[in-house]
N, C-alpha and C positions, 0 to 999 in steps of 0.2 A: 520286727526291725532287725532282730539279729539275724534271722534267716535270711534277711536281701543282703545282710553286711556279709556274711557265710558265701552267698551266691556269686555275690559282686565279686568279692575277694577270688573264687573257686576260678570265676572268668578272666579275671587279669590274669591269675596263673597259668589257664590252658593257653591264652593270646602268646605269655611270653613262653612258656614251651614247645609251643608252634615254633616262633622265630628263633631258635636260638643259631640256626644255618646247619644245621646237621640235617642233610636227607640221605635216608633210607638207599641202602644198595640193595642188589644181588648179589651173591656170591661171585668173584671170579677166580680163576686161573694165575697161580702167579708160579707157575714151574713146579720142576721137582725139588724133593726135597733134599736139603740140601745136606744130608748126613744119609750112610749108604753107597754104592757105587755108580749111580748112576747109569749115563749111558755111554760109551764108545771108550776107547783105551786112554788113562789116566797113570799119571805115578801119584804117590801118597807119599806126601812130608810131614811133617810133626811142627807143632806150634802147640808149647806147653807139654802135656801129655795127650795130648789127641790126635789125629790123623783128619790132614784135610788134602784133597786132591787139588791135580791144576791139569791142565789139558795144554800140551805142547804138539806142533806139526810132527806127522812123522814118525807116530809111534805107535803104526799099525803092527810092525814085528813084536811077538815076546821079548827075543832079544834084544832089541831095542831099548824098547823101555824098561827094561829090570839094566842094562847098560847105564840109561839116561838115570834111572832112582840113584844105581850109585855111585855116579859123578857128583849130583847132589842139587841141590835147588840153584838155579839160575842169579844172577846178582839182582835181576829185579825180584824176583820169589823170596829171596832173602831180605829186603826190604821190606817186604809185606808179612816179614817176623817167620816165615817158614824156614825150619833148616831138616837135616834129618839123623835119626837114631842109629843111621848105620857105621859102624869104625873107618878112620879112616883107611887108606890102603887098602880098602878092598877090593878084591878083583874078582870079575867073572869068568871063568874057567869053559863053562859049561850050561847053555840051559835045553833041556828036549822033553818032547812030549805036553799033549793039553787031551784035558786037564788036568791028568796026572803028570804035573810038571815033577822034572827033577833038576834042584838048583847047586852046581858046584862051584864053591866058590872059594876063594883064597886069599892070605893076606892079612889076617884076623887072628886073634886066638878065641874073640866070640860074638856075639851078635846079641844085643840085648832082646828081650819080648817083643818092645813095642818095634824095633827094628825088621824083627820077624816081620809083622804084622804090617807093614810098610810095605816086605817082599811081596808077601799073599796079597794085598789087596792091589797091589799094580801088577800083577797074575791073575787076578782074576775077573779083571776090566778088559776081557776081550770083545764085548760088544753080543758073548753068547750066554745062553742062559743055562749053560751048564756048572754046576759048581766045581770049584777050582781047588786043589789041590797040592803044596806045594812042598814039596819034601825035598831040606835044605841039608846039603855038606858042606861043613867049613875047615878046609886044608885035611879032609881026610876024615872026619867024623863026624857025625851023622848028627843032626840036629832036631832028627823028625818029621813030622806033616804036620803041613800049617796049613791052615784055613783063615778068609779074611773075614774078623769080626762084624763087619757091616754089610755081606752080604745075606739077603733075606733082610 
């Protein structure tokens, strides 16, 4: 008697874990990932301490877009909480070479980490798969070679 109540009981169970409306996938595709540089030329803003990209027309040139980072995020980009770490008043001077870029710029007296790190990785969204390299001057001294954290 207890075995059919065990049975019975075991079969209402499999009946309602059958239906509960959950079926089975396959795996799909849902893009790339969303941290990293991606694909085709990007600038990089900061929201909090992190770095998130936006993709704007028109910013196939280097100069360009290290131009467009530091004018600074759009009024809609700003709404969507993105601003950026770089000082105001700064100006580009100078950008040549890939991917041994060299960035001279002015206006400043410094450029924080993450700021850096906003230059490098919209230098290094040229759409090649060469690593990038960005060795930045500010009004005259040298602030190194930066690489951007999310590539690779």
């Amino acid at each position: 008697m207890k075995r059919s109540r065990a049975l019975a009981a075991l079969a209402v169970l499999a009946v309602l874990a059958a239906g509960c409306g959950i079926r089975p996938t396959a795996p799909f595709e849902v893009g790339p990932r969303p941290d990293g540089l991606g694909s085709g030329p990007r600038l990089f803003f900061v929201r909090g301490e992190r770095l998130y990209s936006v993709t704007r027309d028109g910013l196939d040139d280097l100069s360009t877009r290290i131009g467009a980072l530091v004018a600074g995020p759009t009024a809609e980009e700003k709404a969507e909480g993105l601003g950026s770490d770089l000082p105001e008043g700064l100006a580009v001077e100078a950008v040549t070479g890939y991917p041994r870029v060299t960035l001279t710029l002015s206006g400043a007296r410094s450029i924080s980490r993450l700021g850096l790190q906003q230059i490098a990785c919209t230098a290094a969204t040229s759409g090649t798969e060469t690593p990038v390299e960005v060795r930045v001057t500010l009004s005259g001294q040298a602030l190194g070679t930066h690489s951007c954290p999310l590539d690779g």
